[in-house]
mmCIF entry with sequence, helices, sheets and N, C-alpha, C, O atoms, coordinates in Angstrom:
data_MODEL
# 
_entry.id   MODEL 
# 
_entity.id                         1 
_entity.type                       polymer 
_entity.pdbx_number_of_molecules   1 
# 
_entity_poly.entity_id                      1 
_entity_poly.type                           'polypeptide(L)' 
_entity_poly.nstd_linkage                   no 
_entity_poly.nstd_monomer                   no 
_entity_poly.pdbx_seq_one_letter_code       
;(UNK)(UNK)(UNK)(UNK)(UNK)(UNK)(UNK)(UNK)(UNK)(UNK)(UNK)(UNK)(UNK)(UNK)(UNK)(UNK)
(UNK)(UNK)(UNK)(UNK)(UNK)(UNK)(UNK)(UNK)(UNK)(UNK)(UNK)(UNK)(UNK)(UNK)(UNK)(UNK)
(UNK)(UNK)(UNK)(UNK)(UNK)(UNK)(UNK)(UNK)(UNK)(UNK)(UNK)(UNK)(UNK)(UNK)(UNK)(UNK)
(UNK)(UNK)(UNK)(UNK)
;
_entity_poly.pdbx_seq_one_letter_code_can   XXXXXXXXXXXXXXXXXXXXXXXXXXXXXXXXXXXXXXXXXXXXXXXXXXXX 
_entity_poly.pdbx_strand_id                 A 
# 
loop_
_entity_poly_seq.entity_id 
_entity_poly_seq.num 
_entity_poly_seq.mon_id 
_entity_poly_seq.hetero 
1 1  UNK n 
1 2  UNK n 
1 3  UNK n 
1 4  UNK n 
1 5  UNK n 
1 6  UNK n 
1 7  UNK n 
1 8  UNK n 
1 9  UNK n 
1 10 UNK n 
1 11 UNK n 
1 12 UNK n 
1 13 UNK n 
1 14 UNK n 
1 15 UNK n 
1 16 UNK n 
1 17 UNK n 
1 18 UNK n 
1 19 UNK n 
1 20 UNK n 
1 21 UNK n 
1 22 UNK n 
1 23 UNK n 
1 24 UNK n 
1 25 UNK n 
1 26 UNK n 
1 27 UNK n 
1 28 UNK n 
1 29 UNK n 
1 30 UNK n 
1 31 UNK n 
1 32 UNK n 
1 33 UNK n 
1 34 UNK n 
1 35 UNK n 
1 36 UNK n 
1 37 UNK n 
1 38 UNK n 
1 39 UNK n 
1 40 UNK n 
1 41 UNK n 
1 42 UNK n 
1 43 UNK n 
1 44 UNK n 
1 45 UNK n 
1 46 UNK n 
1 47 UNK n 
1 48 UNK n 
1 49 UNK n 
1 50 UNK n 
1 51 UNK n 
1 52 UNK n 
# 
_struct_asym.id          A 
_struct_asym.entity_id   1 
# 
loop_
_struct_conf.conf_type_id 
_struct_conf.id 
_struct_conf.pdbx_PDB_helix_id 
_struct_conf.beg_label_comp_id 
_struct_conf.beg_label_asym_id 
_struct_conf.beg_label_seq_id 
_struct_conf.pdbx_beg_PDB_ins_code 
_struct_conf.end_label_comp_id 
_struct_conf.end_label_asym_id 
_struct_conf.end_label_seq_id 
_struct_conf.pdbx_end_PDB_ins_code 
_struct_conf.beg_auth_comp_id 
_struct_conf.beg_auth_asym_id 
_struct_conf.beg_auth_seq_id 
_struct_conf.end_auth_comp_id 
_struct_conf.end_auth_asym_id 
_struct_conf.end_auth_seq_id 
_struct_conf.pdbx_PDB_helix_class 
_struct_conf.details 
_struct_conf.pdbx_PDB_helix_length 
HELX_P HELX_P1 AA1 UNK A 2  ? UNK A 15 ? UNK A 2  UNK A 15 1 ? 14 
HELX_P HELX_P2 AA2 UNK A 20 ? UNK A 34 ? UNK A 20 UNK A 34 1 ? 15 
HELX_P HELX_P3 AA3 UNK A 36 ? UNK A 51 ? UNK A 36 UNK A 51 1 ? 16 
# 
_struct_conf_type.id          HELX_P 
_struct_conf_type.criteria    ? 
_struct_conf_type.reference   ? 
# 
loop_
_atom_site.group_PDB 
_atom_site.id 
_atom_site.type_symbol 
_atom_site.label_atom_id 
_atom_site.label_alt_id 
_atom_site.label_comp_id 
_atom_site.label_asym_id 
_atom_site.label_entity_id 
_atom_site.label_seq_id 
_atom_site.pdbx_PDB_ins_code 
_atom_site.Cartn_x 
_atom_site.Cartn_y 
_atom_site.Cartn_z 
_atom_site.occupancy 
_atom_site.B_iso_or_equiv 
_atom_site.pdbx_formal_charge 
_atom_site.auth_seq_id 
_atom_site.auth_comp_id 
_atom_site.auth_asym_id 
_atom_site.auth_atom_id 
_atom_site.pdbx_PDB_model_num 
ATOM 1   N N  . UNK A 1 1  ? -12.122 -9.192  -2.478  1.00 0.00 ? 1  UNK A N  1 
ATOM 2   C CA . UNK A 1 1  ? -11.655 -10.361 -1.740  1.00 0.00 ? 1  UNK A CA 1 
ATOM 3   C C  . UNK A 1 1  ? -10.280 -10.065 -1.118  1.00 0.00 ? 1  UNK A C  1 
ATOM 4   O O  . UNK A 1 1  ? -10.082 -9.993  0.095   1.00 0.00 ? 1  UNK A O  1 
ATOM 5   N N  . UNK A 1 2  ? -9.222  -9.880  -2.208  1.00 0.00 ? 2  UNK A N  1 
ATOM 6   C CA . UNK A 1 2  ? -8.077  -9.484  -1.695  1.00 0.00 ? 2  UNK A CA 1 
ATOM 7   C C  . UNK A 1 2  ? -8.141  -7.515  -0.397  1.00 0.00 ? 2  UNK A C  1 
ATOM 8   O O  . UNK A 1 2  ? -7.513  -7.137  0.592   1.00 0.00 ? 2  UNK A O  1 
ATOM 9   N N  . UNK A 1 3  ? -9.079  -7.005  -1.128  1.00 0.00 ? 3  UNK A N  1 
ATOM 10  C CA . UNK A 1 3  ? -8.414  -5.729  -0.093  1.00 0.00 ? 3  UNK A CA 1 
ATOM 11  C C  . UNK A 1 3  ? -9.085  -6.139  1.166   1.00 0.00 ? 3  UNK A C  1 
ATOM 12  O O  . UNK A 1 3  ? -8.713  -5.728  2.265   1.00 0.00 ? 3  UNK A O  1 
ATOM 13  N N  . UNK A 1 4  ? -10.251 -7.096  0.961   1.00 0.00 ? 4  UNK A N  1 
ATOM 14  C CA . UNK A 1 4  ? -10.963 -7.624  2.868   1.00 0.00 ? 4  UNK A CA 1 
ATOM 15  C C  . UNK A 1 4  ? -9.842  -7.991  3.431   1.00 0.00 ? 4  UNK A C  1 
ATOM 16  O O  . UNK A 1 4  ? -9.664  -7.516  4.553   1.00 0.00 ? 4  UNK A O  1 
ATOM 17  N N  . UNK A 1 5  ? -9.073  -8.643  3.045   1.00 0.00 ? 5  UNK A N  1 
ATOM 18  C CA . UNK A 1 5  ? -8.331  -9.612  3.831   1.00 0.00 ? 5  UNK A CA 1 
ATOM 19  C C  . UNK A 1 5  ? -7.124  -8.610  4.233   1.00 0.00 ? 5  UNK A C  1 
ATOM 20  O O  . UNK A 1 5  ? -6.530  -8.541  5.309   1.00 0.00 ? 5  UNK A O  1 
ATOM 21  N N  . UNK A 1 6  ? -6.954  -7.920  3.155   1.00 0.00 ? 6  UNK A N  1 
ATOM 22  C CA . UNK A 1 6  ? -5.512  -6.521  3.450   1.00 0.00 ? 6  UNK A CA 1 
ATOM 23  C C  . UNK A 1 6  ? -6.586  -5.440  4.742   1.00 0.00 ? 6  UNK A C  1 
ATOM 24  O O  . UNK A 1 6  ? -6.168  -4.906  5.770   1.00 0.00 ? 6  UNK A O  1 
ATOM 25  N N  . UNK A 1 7  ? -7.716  -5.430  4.297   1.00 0.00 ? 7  UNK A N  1 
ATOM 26  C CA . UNK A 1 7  ? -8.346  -4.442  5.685   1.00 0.00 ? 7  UNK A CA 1 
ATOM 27  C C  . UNK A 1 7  ? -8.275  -5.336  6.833   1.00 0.00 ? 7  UNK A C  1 
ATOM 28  O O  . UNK A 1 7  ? -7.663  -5.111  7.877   1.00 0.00 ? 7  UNK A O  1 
ATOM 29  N N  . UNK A 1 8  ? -8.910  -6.298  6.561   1.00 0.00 ? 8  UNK A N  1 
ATOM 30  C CA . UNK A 1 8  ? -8.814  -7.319  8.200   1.00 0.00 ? 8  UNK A CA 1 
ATOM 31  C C  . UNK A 1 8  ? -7.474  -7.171  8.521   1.00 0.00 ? 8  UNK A C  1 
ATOM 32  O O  . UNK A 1 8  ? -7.256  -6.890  9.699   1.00 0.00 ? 8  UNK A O  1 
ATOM 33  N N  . UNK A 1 9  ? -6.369  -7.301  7.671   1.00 0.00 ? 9  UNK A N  1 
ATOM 34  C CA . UNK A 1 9  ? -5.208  -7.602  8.503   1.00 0.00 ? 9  UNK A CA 1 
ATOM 35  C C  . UNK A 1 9  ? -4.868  -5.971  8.858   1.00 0.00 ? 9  UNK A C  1 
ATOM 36  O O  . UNK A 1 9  ? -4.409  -5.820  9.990   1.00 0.00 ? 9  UNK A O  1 
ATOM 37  N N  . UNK A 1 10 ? -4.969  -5.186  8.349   1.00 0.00 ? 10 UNK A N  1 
ATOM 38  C CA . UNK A 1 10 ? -4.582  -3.811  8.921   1.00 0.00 ? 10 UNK A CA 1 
ATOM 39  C C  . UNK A 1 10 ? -5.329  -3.424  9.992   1.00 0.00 ? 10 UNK A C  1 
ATOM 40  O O  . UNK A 1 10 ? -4.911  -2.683  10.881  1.00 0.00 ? 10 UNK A O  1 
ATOM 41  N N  . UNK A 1 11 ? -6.376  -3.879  9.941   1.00 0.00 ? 11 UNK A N  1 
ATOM 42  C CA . UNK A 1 11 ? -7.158  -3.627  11.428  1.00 0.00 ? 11 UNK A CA 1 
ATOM 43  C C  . UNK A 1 11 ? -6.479  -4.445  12.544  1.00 0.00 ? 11 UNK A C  1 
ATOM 44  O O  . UNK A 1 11 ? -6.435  -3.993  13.688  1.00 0.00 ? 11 UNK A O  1 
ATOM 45  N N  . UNK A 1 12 ? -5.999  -5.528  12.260  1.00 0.00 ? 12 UNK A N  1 
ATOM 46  C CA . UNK A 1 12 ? -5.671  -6.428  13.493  1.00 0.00 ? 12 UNK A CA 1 
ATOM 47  C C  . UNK A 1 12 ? -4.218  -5.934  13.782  1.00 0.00 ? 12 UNK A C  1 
ATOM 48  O O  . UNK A 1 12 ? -3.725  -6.068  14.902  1.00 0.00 ? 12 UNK A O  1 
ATOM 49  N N  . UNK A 1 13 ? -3.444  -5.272  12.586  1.00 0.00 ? 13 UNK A N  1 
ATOM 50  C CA . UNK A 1 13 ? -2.129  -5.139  13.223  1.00 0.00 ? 13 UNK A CA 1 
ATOM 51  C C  . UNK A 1 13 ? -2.428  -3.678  13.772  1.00 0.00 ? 13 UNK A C  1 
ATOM 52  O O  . UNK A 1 13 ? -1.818  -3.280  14.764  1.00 0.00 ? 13 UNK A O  1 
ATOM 53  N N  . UNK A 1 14 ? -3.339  -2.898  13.148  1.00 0.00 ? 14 UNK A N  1 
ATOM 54  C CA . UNK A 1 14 ? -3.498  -1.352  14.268  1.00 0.00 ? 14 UNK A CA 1 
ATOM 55  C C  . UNK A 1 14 ? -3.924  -1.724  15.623  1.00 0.00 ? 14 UNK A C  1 
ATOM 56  O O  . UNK A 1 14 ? -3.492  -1.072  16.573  1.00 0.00 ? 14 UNK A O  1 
ATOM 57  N N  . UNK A 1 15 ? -4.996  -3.033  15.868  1.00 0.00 ? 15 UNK A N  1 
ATOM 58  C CA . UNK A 1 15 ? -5.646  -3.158  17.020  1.00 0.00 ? 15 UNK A CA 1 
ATOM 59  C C  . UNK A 1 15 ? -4.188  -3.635  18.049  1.00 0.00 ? 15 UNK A C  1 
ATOM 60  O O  . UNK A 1 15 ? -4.139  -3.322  19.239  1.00 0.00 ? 15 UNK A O  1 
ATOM 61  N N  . UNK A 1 16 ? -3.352  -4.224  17.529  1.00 0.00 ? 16 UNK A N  1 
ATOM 62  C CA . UNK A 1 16 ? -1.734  -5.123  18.489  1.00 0.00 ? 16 UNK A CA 1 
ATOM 63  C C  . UNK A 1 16 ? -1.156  -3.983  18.497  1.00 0.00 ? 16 UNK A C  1 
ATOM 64  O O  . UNK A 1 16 ? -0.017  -4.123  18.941  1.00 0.00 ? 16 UNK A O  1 
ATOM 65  N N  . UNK A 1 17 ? -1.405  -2.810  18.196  1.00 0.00 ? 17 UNK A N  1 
ATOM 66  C CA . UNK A 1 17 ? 0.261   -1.816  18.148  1.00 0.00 ? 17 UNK A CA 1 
ATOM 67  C C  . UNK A 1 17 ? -0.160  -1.250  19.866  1.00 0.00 ? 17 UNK A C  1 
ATOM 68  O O  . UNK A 1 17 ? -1.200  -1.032  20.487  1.00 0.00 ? 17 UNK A O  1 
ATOM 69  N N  . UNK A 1 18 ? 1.527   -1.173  20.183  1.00 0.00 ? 18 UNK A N  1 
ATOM 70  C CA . UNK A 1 18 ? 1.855   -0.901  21.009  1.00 0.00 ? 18 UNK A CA 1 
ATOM 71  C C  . UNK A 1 18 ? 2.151   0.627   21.624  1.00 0.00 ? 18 UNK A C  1 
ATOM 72  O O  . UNK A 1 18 ? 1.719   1.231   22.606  1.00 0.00 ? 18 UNK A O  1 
ATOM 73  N N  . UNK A 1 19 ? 3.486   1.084   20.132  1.00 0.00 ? 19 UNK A N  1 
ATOM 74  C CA . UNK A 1 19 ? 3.745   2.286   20.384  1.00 0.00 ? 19 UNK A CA 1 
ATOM 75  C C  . UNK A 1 19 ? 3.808   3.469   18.986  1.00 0.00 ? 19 UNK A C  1 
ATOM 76  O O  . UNK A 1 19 ? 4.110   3.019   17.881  1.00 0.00 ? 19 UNK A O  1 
ATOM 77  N N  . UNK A 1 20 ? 3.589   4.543   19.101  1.00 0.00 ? 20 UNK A N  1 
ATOM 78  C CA . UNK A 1 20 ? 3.841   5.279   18.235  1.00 0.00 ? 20 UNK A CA 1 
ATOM 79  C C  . UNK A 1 20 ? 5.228   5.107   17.314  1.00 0.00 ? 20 UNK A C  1 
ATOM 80  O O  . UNK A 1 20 ? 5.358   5.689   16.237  1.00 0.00 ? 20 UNK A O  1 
ATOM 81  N N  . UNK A 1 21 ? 5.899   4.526   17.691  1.00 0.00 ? 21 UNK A N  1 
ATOM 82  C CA . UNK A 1 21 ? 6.974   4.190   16.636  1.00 0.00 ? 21 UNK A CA 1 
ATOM 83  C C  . UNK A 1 21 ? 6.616   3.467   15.588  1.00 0.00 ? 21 UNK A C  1 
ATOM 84  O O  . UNK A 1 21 ? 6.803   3.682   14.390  1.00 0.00 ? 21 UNK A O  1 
ATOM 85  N N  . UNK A 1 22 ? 5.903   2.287   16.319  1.00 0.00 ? 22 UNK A N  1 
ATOM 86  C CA . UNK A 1 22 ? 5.352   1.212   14.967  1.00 0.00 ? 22 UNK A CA 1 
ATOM 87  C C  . UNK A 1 22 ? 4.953   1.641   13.974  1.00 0.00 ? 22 UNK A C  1 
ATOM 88  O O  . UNK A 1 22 ? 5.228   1.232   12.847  1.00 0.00 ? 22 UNK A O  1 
ATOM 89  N N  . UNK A 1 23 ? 3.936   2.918   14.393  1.00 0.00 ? 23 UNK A N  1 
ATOM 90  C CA . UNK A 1 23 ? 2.617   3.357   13.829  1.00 0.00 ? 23 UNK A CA 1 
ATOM 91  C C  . UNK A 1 23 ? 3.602   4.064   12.581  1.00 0.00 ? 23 UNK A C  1 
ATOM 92  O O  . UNK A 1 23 ? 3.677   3.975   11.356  1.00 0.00 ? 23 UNK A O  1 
ATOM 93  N N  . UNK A 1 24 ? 4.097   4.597   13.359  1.00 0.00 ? 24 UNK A N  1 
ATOM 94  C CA . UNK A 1 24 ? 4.989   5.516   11.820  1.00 0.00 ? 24 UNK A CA 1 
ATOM 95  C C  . UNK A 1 24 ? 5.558   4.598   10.962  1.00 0.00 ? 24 UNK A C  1 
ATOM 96  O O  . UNK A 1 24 ? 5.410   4.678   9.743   1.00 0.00 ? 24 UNK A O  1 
ATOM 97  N N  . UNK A 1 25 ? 6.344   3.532   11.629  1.00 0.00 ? 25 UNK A N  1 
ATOM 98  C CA . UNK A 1 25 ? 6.828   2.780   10.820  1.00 0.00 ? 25 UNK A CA 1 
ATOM 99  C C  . UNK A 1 25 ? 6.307   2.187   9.534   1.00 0.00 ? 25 UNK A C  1 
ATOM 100 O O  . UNK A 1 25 ? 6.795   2.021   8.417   1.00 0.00 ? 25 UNK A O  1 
ATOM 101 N N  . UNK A 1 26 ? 4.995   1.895   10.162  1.00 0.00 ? 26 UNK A N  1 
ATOM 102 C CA . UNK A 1 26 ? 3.856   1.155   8.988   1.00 0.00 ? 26 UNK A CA 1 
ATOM 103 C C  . UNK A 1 26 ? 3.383   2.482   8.141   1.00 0.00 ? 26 UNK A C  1 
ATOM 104 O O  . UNK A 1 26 ? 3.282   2.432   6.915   1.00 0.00 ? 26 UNK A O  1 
ATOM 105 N N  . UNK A 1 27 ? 3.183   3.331   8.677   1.00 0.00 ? 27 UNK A N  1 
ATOM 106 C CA . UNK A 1 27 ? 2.729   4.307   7.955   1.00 0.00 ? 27 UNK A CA 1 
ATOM 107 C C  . UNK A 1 27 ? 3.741   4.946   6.639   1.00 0.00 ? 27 UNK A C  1 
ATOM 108 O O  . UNK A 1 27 ? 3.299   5.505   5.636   1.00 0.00 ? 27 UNK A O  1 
ATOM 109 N N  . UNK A 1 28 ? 4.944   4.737   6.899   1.00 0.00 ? 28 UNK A N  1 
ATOM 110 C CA . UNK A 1 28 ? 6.199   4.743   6.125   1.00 0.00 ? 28 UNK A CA 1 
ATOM 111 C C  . UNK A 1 28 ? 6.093   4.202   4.732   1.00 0.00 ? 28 UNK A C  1 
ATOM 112 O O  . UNK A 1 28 ? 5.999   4.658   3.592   1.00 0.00 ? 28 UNK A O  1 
ATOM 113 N N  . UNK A 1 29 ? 6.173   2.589   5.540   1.00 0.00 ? 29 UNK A N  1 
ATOM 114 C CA . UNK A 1 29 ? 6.334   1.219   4.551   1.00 0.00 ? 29 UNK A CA 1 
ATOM 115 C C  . UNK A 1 29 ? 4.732   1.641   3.500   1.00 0.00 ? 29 UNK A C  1 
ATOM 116 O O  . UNK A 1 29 ? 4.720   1.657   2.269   1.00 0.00 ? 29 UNK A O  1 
ATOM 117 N N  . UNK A 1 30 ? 3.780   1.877   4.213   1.00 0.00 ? 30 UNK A N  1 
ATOM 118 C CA . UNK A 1 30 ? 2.315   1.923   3.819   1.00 0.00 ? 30 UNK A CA 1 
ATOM 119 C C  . UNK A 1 30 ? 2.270   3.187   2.754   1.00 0.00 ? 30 UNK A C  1 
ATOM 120 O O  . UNK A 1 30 ? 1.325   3.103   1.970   1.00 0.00 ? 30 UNK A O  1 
ATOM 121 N N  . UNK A 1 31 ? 3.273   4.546   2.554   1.00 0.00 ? 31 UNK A N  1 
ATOM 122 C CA . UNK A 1 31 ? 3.280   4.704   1.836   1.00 0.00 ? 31 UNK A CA 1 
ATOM 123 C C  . UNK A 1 31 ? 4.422   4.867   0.576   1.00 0.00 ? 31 UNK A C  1 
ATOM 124 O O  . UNK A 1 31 ? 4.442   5.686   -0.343  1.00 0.00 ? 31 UNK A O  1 
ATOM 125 N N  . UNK A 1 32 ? 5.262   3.879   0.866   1.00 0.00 ? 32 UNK A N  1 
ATOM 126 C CA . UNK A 1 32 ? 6.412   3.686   -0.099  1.00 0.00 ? 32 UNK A CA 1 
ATOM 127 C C  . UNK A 1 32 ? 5.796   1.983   -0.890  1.00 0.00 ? 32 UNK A C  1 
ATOM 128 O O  . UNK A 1 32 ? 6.364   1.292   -1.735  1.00 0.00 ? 32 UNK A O  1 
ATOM 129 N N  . UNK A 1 33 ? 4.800   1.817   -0.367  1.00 0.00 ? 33 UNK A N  1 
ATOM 130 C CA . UNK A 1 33 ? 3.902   0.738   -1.367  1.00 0.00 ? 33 UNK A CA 1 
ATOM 131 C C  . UNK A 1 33 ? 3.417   1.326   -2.202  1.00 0.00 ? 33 UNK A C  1 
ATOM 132 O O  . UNK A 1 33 ? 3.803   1.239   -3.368  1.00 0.00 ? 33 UNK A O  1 
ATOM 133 N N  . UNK A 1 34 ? 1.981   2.434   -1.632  1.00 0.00 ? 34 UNK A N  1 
ATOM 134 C CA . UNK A 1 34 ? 1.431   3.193   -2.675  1.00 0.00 ? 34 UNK A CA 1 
ATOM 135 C C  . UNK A 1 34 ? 2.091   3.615   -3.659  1.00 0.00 ? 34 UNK A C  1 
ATOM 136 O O  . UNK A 1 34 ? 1.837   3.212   -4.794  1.00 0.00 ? 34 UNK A O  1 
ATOM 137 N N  . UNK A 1 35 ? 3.352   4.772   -3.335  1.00 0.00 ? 35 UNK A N  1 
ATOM 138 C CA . UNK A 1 35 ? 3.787   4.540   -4.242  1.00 0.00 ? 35 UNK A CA 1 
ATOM 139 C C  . UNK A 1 35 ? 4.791   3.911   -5.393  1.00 0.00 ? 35 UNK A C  1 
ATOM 140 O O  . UNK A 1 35 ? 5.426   4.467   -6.290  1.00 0.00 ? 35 UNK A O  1 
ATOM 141 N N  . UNK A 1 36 ? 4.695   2.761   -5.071  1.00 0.00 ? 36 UNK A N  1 
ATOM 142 C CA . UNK A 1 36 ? 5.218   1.634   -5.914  1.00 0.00 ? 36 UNK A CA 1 
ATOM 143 C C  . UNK A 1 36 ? 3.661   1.618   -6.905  1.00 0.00 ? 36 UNK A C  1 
ATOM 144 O O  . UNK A 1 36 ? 3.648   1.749   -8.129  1.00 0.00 ? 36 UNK A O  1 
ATOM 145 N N  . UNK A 1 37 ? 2.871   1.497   -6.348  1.00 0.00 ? 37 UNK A N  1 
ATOM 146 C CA . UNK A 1 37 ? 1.848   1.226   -6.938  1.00 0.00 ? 37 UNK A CA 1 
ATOM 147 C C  . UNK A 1 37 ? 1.059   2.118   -7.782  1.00 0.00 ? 37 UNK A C  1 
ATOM 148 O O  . UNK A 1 37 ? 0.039   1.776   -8.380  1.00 0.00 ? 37 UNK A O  1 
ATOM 149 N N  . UNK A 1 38 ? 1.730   3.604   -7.804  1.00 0.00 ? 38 UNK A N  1 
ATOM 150 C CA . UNK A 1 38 ? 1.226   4.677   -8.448  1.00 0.00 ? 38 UNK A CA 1 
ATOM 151 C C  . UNK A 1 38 ? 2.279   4.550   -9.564  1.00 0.00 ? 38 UNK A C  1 
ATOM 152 O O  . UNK A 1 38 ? 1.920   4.727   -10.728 1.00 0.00 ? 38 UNK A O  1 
ATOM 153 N N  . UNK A 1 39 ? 3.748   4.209   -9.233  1.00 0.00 ? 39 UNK A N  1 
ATOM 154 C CA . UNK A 1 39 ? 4.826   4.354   -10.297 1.00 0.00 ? 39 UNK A CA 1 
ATOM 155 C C  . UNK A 1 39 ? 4.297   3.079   -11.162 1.00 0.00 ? 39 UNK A C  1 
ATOM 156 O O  . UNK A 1 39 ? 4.431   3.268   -12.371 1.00 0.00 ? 39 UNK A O  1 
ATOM 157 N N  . UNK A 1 40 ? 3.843   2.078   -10.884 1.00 0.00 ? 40 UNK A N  1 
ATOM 158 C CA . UNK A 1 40 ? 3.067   0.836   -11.470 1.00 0.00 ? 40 UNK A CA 1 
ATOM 159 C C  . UNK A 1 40 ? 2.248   1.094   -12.441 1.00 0.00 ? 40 UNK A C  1 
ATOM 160 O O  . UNK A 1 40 ? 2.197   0.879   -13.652 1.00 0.00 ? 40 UNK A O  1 
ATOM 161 N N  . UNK A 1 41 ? 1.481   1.711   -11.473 1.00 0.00 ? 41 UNK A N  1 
ATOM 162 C CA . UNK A 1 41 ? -0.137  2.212   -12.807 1.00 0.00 ? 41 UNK A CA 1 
ATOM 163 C C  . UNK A 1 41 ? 0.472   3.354   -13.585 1.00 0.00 ? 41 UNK A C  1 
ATOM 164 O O  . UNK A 1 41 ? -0.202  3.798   -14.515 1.00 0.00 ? 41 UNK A O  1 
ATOM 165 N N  . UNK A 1 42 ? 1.451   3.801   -13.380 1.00 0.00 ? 42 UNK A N  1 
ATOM 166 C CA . UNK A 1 42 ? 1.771   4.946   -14.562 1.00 0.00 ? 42 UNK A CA 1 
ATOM 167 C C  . UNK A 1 42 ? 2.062   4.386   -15.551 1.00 0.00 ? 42 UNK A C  1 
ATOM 168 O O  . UNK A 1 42 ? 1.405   4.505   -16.585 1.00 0.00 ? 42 UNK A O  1 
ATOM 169 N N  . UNK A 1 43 ? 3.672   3.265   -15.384 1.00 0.00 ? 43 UNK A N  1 
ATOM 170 C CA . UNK A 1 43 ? 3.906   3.084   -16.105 1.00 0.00 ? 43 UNK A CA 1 
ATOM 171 C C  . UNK A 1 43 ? 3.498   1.889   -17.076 1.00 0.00 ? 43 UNK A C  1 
ATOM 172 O O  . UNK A 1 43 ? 4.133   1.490   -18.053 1.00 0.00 ? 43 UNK A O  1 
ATOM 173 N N  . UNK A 1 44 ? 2.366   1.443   -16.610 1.00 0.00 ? 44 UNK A N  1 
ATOM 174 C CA . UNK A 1 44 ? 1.644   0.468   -17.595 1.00 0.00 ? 44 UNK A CA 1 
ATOM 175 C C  . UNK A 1 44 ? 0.400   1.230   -18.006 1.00 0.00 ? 44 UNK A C  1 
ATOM 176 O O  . UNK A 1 44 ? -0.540  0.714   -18.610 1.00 0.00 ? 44 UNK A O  1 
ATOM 177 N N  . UNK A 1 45 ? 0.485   2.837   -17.529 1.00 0.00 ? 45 UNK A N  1 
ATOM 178 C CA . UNK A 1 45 ? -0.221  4.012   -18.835 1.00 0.00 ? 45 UNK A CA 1 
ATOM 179 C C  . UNK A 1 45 ? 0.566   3.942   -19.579 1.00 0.00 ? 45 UNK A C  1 
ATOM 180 O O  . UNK A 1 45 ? 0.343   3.417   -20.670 1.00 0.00 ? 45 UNK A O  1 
ATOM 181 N N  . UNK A 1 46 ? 1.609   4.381   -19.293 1.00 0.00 ? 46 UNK A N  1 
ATOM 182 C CA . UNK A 1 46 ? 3.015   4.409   -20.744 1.00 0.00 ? 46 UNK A CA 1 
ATOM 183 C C  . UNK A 1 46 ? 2.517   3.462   -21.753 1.00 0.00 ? 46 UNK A C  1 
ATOM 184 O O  . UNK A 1 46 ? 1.846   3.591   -22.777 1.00 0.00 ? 46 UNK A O  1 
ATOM 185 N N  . UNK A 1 47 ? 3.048   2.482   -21.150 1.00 0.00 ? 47 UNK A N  1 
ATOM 186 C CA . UNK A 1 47 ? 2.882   0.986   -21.890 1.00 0.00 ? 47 UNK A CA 1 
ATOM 187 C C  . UNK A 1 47 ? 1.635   0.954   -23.138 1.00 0.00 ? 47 UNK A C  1 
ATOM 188 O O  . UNK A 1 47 ? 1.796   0.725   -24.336 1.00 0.00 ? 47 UNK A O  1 
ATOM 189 N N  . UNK A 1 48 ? 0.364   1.265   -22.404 1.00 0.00 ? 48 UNK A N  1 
ATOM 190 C CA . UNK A 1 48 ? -0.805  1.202   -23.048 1.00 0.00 ? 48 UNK A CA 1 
ATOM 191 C C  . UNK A 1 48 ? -0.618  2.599   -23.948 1.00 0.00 ? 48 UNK A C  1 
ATOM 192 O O  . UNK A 1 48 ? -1.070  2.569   -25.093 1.00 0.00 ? 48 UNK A O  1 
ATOM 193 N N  . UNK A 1 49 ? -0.081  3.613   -23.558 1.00 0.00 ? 49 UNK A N  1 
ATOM 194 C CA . UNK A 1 49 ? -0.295  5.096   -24.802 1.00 0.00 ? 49 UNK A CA 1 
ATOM 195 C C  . UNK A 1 49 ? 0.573   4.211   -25.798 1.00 0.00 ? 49 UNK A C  1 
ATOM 196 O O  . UNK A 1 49 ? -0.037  3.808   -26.788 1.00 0.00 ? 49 UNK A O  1 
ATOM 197 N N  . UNK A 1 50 ? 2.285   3.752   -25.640 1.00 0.00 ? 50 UNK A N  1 
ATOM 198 C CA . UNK A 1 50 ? 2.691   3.128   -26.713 1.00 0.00 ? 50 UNK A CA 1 
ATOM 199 C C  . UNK A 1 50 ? 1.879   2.240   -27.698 1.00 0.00 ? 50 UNK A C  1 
ATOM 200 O O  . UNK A 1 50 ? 1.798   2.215   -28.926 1.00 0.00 ? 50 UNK A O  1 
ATOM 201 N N  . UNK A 1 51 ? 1.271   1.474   -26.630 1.00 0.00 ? 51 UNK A N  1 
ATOM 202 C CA . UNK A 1 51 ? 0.618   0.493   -27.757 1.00 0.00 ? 51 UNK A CA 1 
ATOM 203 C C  . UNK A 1 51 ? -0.429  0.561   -28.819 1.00 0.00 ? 51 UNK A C  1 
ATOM 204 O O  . UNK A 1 51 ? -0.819  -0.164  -29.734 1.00 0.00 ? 51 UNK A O  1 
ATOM 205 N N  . UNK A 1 52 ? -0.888  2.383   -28.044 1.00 0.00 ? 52 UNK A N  1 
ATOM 206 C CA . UNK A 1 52 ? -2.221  2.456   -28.664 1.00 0.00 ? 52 UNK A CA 1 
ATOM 207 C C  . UNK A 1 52 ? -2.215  4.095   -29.760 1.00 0.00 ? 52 UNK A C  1 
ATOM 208 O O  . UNK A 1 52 ? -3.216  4.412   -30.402 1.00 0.00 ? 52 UNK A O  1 
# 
């Protein structure tokens, strides 16, 4: 449900881009999320090896 709505909207903001600057830009931000989201799932591995 949630990643449709994250694909729809990434499709609609690739379909509005204008210039290659943007593109990097998002591509930047797009992967300083991931990895937020890799340092995330690591460290709630941590979390779970502690607990377990």
């Amino acid at each position: 449900m949630l990643s449709e709505k994250l694909l729809m909207f990434t499709i609609g903001a690739l379909s509005s881009l204008k210039d290659a600057r943007t593109m990097l830009e998002i591509h930047r931000v797009w992967n300083h999320i991931e990895m937020g989201f890799l340092s995330f799932g690591s460290s709630i591995g941590d979390v779970n090896r502690g607990l377990f």
